[in-house]
Backbone bond lengths (Angstrom), bond angles and torsions (degrees), N, CA, C in turn:
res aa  C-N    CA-C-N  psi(-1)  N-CA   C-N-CA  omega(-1)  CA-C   N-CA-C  phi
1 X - - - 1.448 - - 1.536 111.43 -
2 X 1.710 121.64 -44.51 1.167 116.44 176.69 1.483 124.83 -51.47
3 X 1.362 117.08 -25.27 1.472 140.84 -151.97 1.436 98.53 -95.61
4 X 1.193 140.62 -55.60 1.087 140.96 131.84 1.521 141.42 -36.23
5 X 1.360 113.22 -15.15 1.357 109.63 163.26 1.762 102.57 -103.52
6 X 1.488 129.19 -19.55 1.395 121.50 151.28 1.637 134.87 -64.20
7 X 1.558 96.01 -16.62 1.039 105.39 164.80 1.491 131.43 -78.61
8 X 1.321 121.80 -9.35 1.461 151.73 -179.98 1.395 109.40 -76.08
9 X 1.395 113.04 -35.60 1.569 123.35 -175.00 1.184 113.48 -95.79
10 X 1.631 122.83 -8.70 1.475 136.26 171.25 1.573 88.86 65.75
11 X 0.855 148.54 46.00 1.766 151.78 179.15 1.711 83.80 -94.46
12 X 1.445 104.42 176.82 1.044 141.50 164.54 1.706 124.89 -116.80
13 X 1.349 118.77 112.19 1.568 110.58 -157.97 1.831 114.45 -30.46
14 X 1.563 108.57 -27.41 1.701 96.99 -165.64 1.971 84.54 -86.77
15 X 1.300 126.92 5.23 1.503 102.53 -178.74 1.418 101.32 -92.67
16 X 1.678 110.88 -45.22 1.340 116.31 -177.86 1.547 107.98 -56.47
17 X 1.092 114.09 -52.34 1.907 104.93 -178.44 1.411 105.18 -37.48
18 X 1.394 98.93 -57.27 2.029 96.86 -150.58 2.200 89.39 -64.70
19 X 1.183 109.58 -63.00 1.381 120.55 -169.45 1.931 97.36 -27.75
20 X 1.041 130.40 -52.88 1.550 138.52 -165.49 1.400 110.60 -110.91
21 X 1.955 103.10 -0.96 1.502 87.52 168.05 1.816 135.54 72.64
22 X 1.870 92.03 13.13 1.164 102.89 -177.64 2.103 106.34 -90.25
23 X 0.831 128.49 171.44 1.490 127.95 163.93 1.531 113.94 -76.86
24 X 1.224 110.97 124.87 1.471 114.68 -173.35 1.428 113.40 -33.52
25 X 1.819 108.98 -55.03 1.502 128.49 -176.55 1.649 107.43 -43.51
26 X 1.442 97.22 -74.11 1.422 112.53 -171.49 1.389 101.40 -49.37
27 X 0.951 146.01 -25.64 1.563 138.75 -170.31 1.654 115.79 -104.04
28 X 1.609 116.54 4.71 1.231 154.04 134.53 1.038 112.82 -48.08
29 X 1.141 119.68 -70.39 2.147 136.51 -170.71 1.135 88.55 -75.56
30 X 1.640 147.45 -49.30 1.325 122.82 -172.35 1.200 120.41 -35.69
31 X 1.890 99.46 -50.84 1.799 99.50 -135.35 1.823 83.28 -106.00
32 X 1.553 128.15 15.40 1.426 117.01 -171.29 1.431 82.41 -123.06
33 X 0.989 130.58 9.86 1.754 135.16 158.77 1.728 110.52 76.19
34 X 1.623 106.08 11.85 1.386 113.22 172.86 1.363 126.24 -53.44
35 X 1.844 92.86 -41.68 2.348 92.75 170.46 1.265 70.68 -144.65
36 X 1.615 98.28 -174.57 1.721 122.01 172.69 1.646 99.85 -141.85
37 X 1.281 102.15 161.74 0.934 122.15 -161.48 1.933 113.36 -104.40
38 X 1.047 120.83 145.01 0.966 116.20 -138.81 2.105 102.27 -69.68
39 X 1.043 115.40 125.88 2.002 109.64 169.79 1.704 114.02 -13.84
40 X 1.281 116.66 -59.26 1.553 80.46 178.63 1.423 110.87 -97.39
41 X 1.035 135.14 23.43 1.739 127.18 153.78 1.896 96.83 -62.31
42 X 0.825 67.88 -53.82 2.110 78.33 -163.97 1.518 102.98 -36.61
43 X 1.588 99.73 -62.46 1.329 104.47 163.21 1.533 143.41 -55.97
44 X 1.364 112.96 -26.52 1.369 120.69 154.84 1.443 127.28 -58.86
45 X 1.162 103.91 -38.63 1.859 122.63 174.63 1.495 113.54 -65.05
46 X 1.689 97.12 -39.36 1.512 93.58 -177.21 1.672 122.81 -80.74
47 X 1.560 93.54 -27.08 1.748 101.81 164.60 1.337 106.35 -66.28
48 X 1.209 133.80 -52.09 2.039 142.66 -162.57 1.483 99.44 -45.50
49 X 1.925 100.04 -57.61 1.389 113.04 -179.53 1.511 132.89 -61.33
50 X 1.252 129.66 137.90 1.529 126.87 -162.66 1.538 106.16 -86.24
51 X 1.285 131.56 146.20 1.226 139.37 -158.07 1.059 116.87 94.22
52 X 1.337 138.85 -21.47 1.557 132.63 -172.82 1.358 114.34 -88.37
53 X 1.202 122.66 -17.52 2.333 128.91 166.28 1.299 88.53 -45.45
54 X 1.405 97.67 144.04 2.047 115.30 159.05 1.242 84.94 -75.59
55 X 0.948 147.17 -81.41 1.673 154.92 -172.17 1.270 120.20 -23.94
56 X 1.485 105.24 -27.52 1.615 101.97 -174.90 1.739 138.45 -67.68
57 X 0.681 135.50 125.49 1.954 121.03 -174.86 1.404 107.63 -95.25
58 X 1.023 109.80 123.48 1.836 116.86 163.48 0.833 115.84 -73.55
59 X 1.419 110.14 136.75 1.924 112.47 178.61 1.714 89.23 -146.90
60 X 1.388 91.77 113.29 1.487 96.75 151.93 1.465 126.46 -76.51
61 X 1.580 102.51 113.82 1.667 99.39 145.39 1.442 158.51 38.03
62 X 1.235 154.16 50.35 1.292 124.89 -170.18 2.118 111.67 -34.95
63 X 1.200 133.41 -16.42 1.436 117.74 171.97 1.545 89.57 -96.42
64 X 0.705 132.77 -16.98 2.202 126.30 -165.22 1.546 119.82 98.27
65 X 1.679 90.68 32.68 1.642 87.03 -173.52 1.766 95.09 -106.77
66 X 1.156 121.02 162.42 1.183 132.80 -157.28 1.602 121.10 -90.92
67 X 1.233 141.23 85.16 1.208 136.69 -176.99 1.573 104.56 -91.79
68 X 2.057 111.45 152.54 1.139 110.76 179.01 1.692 116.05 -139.24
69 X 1.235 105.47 113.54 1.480 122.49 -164.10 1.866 113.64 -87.54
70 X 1.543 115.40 93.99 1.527 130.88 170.01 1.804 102.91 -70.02
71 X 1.325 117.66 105.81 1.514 101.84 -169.80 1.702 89.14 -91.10
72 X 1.704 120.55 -15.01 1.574 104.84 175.73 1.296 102.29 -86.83
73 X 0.764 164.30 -24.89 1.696 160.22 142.85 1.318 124.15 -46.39
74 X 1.633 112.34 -23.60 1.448 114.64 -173.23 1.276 113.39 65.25
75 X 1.062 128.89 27.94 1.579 112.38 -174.32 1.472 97.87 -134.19
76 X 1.668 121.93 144.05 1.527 134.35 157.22 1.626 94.84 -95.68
77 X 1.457 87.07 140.44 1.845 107.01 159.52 1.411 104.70 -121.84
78 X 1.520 91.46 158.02 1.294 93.01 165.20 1.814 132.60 -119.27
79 X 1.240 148.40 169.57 1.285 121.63 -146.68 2.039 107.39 -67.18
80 X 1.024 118.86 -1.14 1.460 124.77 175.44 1.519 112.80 -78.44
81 X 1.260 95.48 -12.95 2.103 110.98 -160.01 1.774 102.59 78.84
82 X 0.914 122.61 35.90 1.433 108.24 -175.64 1.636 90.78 -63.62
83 X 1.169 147.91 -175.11 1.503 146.86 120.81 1.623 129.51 -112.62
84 X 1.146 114.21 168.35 1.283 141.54 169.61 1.264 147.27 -135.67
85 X 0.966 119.18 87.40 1.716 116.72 -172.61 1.521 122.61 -58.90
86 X 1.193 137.48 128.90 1.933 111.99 -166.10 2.002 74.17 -155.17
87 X 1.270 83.58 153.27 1.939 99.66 -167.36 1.404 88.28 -103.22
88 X 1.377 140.78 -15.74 1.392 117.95 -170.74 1.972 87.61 -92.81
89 X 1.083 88.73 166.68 1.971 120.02 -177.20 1.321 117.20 -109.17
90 X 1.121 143.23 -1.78 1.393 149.69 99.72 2.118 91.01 127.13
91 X 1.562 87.29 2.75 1.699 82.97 -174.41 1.544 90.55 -63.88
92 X 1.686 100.84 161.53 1.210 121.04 -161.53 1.668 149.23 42.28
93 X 1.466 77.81 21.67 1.943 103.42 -172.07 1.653 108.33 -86.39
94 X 0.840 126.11 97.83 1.953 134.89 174.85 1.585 88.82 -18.83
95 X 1.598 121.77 109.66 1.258 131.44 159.83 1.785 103.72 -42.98
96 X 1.364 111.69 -73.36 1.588 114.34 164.68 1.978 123.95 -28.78
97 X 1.402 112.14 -20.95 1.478 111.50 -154.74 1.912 70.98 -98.68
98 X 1.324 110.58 -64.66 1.650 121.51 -159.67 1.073 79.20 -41.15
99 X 1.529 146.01 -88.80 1.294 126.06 -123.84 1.443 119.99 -56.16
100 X 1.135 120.68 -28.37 1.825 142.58 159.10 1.832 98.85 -40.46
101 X 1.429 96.02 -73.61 1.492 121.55 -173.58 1.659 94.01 -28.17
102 X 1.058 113.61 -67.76 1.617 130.34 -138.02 2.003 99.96 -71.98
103 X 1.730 90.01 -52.58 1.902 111.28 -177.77 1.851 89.25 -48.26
104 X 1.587 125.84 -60.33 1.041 130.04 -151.11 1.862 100.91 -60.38
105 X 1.383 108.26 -55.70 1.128 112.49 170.21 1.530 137.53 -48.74
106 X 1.191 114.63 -41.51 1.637 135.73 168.33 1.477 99.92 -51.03
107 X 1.730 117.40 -59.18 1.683 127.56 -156.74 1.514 81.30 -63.13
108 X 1.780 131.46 -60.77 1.448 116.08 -130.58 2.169 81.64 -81.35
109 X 1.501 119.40 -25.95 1.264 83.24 -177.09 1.381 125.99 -78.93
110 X 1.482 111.24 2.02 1.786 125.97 -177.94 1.537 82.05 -71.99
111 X 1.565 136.87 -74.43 1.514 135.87 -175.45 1.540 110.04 -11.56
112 X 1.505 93.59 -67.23 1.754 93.64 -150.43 1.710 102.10 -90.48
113 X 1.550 98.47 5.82 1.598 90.80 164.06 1.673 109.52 -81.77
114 X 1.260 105.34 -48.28 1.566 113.96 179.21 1.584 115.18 -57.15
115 X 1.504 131.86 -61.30 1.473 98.80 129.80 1.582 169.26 15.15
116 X 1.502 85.17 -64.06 1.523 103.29 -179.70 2.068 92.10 -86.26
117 X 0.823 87.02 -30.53 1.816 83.37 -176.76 1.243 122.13 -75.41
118 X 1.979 109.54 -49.49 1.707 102.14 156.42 1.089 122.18 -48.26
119 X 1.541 133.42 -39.27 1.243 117.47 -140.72 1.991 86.80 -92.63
120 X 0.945 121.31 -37.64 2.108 126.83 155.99 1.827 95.89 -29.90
121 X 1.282 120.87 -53.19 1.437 121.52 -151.25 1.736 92.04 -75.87
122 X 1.452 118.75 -60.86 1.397 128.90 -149.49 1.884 83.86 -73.61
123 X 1.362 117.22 -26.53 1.787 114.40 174.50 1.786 107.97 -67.10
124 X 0.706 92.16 -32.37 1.787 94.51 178.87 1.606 125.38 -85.26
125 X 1.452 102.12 -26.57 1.138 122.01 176.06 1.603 116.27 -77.82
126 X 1.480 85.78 -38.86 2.140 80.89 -171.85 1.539 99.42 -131.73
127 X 1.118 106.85 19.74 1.628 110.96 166.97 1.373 107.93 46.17
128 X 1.345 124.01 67.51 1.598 122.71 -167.77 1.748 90.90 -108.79
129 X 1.354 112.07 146.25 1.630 121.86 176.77 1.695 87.54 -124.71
130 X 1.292 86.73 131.46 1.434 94.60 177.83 2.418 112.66 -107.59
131 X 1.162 85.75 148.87 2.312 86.34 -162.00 1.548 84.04 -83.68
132 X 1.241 96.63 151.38 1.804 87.63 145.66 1.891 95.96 -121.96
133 X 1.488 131.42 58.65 1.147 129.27 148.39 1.540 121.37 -62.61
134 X 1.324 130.03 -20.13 1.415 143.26 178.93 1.604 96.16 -75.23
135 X 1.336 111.94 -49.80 2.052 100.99 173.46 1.137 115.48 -55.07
């Protein structure tokens, strides 16, 4: 079951471990049927993981990667669980146009995460304090 709900996120076992914080090993023995993991882990993973809402809509991609749209939550994920909160409800949105929509959105928030992480790294590195006297 674990193997299949990692398989949902298109991860790679060393992405899924670190992402949920499981041990590389142990998440080895899951899916090679060596131990199991306890009923509600399984179940926690399968809620964490995107695709498992009755509510949810699949929309593939313009590449074929898997986005998942909660219209009572308002939120798209994407197969990593990244999230997004967005106030529009997507009724009447070209299924064909969203999937563009959605890829475009995912990439620019992968950007300004990677971003958001150098600019943490180059803060630690050169100890810069930034004013807001210019506001």
């Amino acid at each position: 079951m674990v193997k299949e709900i990692r398989h949902r996120t298109g991860l790679s076992q060393q992405a899924f471990a670190e992402k949920y914080d499981i041990p590389v090993s142990t998440l080895r023995k899951w899916e090679q049927g060596e131990a199991s993991p306890a009923p509600y882990v399984v179940r926690l993973l399968d809620l964490a993981v995107p695709g498992s809402g009755l509510s949810e809509e699949r929309i593939e991609g313009k590449d074929g990667n898997p986005y998942f749209f909660d219209s009572g939550k308002g939120c798209v994920r994407d197969a990593a669980g990244d999230a997004i909160f967005i106030k529009d409800n997507l009724e009447g949105v070209s299924r064909r146009n969203l999937r563009i929509y959605l890829q475009d959105l995912f990439e620019d928030l992968q950007e300004l995460k990677d971003r958001f992480e150098r600019d943490c790294q180059y803060d630690r590195k050169d100890k810069i304090e930034w004013t807001t006297e210019w506001l």
